[in-house]
C-alpha positions as CSV (number, residue, x, y, z in Angstrom):
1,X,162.0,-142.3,131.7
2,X,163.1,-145.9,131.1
3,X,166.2,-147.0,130.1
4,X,166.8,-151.1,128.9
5,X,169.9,-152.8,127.6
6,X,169.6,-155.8,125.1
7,X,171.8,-158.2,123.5
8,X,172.3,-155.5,120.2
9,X,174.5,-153.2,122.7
10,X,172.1,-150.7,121.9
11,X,170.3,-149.0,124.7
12,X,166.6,-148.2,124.7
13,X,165.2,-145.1,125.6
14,X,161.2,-144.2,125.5
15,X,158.9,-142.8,128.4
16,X,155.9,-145.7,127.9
17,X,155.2,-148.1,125.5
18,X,153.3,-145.8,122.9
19,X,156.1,-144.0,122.4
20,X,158.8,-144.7,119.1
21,X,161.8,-146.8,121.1
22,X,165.1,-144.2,119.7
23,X,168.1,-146.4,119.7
24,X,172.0,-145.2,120.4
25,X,174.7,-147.0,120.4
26,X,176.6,-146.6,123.6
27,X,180.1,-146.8,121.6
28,X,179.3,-143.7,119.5
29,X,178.6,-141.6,122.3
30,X,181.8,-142.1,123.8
31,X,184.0,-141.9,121.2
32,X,184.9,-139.6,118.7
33,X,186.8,-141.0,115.6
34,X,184.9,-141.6,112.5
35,X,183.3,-144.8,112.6
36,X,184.6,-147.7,111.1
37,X,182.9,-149.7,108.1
38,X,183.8,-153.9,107.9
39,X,181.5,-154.4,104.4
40,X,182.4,-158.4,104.9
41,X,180.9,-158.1,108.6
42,X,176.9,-159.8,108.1
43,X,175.3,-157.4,110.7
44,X,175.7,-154.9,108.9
45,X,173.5,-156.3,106.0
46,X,170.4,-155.0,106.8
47,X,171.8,-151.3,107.6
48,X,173.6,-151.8,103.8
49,X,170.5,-152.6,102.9
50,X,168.7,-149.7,103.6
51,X,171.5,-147.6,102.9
52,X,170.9,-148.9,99.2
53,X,167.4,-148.5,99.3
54,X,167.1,-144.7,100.5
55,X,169.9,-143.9,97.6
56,X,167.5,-145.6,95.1
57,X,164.7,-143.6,96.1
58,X,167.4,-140.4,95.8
59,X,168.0,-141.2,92.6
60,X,164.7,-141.9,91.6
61,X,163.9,-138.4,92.8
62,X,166.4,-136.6,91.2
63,X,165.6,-138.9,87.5
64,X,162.1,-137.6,87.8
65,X,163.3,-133.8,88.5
66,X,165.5,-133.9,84.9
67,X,163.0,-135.8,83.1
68,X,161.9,-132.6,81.4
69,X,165.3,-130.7,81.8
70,X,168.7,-130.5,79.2
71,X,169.7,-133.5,79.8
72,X,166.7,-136.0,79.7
73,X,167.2,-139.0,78.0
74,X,165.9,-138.4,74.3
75,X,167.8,-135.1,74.6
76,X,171.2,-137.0,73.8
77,X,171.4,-137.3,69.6
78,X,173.1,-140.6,68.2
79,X,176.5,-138.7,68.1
80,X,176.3,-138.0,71.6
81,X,175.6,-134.4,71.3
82,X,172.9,-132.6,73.3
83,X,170.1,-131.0,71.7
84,X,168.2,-129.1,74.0
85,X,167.6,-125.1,74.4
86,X,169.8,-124.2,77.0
87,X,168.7,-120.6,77.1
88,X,165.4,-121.8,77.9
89,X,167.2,-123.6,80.8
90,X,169.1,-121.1,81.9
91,X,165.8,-118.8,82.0
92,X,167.4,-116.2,79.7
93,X,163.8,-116.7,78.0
94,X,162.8,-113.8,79.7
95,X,165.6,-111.5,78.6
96,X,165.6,-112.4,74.5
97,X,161.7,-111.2,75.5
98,X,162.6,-107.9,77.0
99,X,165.7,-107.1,73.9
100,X,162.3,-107.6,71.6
101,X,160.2,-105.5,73.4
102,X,160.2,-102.8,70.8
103,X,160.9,-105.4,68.2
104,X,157.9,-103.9,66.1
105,X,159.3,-99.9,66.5
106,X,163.0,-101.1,65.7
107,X,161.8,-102.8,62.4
108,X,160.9,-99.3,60.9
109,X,164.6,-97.4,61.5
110,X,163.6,-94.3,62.1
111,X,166.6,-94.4,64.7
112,X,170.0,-95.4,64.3
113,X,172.9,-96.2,66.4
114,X,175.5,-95.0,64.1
115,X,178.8,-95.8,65.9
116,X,180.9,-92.6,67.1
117,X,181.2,-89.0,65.7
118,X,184.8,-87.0,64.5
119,X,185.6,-86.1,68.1
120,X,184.9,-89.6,69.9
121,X,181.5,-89.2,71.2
122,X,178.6,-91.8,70.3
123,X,176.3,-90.6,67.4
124,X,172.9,-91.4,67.4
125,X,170.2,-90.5,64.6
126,X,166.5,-89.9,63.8
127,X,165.0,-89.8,60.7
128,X,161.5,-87.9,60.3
129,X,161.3,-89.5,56.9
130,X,160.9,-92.9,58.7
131,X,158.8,-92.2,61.2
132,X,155.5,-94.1,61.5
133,X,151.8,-92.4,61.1
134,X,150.7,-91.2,64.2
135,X,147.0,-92.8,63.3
136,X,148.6,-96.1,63.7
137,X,151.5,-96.1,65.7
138,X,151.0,-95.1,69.3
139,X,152.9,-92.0,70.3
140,X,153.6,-93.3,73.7
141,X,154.9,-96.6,72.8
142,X,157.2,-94.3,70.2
143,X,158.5,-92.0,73.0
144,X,159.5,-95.1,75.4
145,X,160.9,-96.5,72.4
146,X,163.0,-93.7,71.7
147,X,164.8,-94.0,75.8
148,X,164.8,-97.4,75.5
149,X,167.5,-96.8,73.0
150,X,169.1,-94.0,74.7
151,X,168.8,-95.4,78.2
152,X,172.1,-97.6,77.0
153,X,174.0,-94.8,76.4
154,X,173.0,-91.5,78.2
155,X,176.3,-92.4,80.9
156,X,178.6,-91.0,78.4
157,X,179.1,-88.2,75.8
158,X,176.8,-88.5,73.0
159,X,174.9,-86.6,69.9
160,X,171.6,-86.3,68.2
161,X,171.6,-85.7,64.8
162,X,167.6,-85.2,63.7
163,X,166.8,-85.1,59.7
164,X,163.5,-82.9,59.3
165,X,163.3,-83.9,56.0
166,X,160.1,-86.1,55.5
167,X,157.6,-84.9,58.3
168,X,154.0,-84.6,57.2
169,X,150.6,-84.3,58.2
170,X,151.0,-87.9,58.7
171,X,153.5,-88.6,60.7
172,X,153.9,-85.6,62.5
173,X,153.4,-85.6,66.4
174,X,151.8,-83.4,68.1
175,X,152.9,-80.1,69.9
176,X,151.6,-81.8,73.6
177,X,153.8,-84.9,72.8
178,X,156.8,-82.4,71.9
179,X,156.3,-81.1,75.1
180,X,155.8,-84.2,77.0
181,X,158.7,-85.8,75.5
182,X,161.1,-82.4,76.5
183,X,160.1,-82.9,80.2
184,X,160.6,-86.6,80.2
185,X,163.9,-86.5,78.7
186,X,165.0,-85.5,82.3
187,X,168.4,-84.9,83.6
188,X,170.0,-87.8,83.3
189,X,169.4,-87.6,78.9
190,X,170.2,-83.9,78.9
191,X,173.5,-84.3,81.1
192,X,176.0,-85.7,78.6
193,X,174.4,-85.0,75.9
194,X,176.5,-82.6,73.7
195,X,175.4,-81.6,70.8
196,X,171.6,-82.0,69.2
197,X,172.3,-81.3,64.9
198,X,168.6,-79.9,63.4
199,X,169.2,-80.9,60.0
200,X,167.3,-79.1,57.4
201,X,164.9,-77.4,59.7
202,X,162.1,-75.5,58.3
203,X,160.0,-72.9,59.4
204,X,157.8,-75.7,62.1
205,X,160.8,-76.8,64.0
206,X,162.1,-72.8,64.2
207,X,158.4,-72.0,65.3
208,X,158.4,-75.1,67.7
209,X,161.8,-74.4,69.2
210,X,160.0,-70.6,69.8
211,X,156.9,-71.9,71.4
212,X,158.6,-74.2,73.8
213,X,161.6,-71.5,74.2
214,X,160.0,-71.0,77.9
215,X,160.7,-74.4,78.9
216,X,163.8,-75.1,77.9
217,X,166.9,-73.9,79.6
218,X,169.6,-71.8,78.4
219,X,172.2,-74.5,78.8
220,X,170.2,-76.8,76.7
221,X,169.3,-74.0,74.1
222,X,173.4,-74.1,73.6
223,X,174.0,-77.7,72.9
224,X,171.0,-77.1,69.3
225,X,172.4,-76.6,66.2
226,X,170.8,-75.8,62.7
227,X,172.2,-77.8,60.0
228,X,171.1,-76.2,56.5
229,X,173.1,-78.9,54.7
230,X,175.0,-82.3,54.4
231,X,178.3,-80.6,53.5
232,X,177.8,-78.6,57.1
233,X,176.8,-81.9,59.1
234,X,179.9,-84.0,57.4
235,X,182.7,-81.8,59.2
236,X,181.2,-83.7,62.4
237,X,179.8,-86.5,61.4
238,X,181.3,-89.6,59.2
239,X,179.2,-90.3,56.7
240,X,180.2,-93.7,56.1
241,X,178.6,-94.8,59.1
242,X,175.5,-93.6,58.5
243,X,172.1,-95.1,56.4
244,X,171.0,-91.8,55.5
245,X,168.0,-92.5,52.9
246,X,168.4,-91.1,49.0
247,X,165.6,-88.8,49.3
248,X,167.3,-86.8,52.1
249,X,170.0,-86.4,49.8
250,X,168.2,-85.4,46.7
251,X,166.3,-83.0,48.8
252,X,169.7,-81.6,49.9
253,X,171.1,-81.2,46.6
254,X,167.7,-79.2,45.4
255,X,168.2,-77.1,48.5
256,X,172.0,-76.6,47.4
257,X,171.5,-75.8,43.9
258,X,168.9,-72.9,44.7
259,X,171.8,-71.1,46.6
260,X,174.1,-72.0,43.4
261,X,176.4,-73.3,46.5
262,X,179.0,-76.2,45.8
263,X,178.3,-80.1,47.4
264,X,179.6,-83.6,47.2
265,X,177.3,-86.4,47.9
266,X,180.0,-89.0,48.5
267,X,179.6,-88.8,52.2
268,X,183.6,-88.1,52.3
269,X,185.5,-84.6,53.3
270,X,188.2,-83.3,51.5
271,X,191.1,-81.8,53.4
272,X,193.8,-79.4,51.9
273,X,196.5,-81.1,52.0
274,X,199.8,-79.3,53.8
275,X,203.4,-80.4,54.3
276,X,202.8,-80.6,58.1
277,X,199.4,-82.5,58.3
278,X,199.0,-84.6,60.7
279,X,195.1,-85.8,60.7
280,X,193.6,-87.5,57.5
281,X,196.4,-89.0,56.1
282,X,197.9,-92.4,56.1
283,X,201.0,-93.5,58.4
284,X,202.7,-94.2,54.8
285,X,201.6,-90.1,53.9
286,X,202.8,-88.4,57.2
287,X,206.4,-90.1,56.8
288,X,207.0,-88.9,53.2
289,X,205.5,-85.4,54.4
290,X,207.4,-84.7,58.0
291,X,210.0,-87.6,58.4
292,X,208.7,-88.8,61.7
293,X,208.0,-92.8,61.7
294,X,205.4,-92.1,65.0
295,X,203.0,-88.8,64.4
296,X,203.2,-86.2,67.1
297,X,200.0,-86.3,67.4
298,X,200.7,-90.4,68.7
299,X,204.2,-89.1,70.4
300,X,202.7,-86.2,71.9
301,X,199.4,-87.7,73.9
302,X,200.8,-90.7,75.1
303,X,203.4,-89.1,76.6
304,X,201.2,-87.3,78.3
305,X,199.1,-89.6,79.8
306,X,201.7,-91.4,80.6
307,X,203.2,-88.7,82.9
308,X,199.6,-87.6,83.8
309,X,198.6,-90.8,84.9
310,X,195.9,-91.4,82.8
311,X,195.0,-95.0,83.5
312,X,193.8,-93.7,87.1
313,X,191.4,-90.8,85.2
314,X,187.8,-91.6,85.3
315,X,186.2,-92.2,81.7
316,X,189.8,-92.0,80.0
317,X,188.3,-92.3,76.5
318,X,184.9,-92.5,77.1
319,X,184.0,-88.8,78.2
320,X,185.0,-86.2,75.5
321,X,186.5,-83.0,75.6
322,X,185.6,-80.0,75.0
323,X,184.8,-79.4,71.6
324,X,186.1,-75.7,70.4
325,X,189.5,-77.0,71.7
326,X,189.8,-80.5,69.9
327,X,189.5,-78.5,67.0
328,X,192.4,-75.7,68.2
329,X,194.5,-78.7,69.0
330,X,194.0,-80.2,65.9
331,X,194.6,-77.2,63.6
332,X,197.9,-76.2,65.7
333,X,198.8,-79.9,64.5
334,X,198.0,-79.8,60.7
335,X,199.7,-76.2,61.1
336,X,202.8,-77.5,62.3
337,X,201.9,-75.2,65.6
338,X,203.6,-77.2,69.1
339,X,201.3,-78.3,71.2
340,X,201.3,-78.9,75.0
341,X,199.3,-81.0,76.7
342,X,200.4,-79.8,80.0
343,X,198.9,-76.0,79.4
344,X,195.4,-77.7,78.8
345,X,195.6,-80.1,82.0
346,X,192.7,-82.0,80.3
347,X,194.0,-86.3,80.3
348,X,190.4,-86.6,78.2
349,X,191.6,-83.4,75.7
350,X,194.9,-85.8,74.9
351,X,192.7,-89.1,74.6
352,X,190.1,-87.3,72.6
353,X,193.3,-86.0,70.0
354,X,194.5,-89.5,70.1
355,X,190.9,-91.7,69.2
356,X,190.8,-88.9,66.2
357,X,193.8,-89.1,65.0
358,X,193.4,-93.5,65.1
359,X,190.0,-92.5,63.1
360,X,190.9,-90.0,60.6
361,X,194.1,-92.5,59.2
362,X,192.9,-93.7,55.9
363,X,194.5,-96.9,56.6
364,X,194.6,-99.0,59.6
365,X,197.2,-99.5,61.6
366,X,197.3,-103.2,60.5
367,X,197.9,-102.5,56.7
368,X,195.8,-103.8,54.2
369,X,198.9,-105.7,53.1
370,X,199.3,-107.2,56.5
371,X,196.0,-108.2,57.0
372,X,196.2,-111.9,55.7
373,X,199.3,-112.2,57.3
374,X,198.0,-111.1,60.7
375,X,194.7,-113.3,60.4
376,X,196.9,-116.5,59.7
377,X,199.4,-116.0,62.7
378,X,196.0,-115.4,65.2
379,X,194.8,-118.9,64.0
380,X,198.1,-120.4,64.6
381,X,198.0,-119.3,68.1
């Protein structure tokens, strides 16, 4: 090892003449403050120099890396703006792809998302009338299609409602698929599921529900319901929110007139009115009826969460009750019956009372006459 002092101050270290000469200045080994830059001082010109020319080359680098990207230069319009596809560069490319997967399945409606149902639990629906031929549409692609759209929703209470009305020869799948698509719809679809509404079944789906009878558990067997006409489904389902097709209803009211039985087709459930109803009715209504500015049924089940400490219950909201005693609550309400929460111990019974009650007012809580007024004071803040 050789070690050689010049007139620089620098000292050189190297162990032959082959090897690259590393230079260290002796003052920066021995001290330890932050070195100290004279930009009038000429000796430093050269280091300046090449300080200058590695940042060109950074720059350069980084210019070529954008050339293509958001902000490029003949991505800036004459106003300044930026007009570039920043989901593209954001990669979020690959996402719109997977929301369109089933773009081609979605297009024909045969399931709907249709909000929630009376008692706060999200509705979904099939329509047999919609579904595609089985000679052209796969069958597989149909069943991943159909837990594609439950997969968003199986982690909380929510119902089927399936319209028969409308399967054919054509359309109709077949008894292996049935049977396929029972065993794939595993655990985690049959858990929270609560209620699956046959509506208008015919003598198939009561021979189906025989032949796969074995396979099917008891528990499941509970949650099925025949629904032999609208008038039935509407005392759990709002109407309004559904895009139930006119043939389903003029099949229904040919089904109803054979029996000579009474029907509506407004979509819309009329309640007796009583001097102490409480669900149905408008704030404006329940004052005139009962005297009592904040309904019980408001008073009643925020008091109780309140005391209950609801904000610390799990799914407050979200997970429903159960639903024989939603509608014993209810009743004791319209009734004029007392109610308390505290003999149920049930925080979601008491949410599940309050999200009907908010649903069933026919007016909103922000008035019809205060809605202008509302909108102007949101757009002044």
């Amino acid at each position: 090892m050789a070690e050689q002092n010049d007139n620089t101050g620098y000292k050189t270290v190297g162990n032959s003449a082959a090897d690259n000469e590393l230079n260290i200045k002796e003052d920066d080994l021995s001290s330890t403050e932050d070195p100290e830059f004279d930009f009038d001082n000429d000796d430093d010109d050269q280091d300046n120099e090449g300080d200058d020319f590695r940042e060109m080359k950074i720059n350069k680098e980084h210019t070529a890396n954008i050339t293509d990207g958001a902000f490029r230069e003949d991505a800036v319009s004459a106003d300044g703006l930026i007009d570039e596809d920043f989901e593209k560069e954001l990669g979020t490319a690959h996402v719109e792809e997977e929301a369109h997967e089933f773009r081609d399945a979605e297009r024909l409606g045969f399931v709907e998302v249709a909000g929630d149902d009376l008692y706060g639990r999200k509705l979904i629906v099939i329509y047999a009338c919609k579904l595609p031929s089985n000679k052209v549409f796969d069958q597989q692609r149909l069943l991943q299609y159909i837990k594609h759209t439950l997969d968003k929703f199986v982690e909380q209470d929510y119902v089927l409602v399936y319209f028969h009305h409308g399967l054919n020869s054509g359309n109709k799948p077949k008894l292996s698929w049935l049977v396929q698509a029972y065993r794939e719809f595993d655990r985690k679809y049959k858990k929270n599921l609560k209620m699956l509404y046959l509506v208008h079944p015919t003598n198939f789906i009561k021979v189906v529900y025989r032949i796969l009878r074995p396979v099917i558990s008891a528990k499941f067997g509970k949650k099925i319901v025949y629904v032999n006409c609208l008038d039935e489904l509407r005392a759990h389902v709002p109407f309004d929110q559904l895009s139930v097709p006119q043939l389903i209803y003029d099949f229904d009211a040919k089904k109803v007139d054979k029996k000579g039985i009474a029907h509506s087709h407004n979509g819309t459930t009329q309640r007796e009115s009583k001097k102490t109803q409480q669900f149905g009715l408008s704030l404006q209504e329940i004052k005139q009826k009962t005297g009592q500015v904040i309904p019980l049924p408001v008073a009643e089940t925020i008091e109780y969460l309140k005391a209950a400490g609801g904000d610390e219950v799990e799914g407050l909201f979200r997970r429903c009750a159960k639903l024989s005693t939603i509608k014993e609550v209810q009743q004791k309400y319209d009734n004029g019956g007392k109610v308390d929460f505290s003999e149920y111990s049930d925080p979601h019974l008491a949410a599940a009372i309050l999200k009907n009650f908010l649903r069933e007012i026919t007016e909103p809580l922000m008035t019809y006459d205060l809605f202008e007024s509302i909108t102007q004071l949101t757009c002044k803040t």
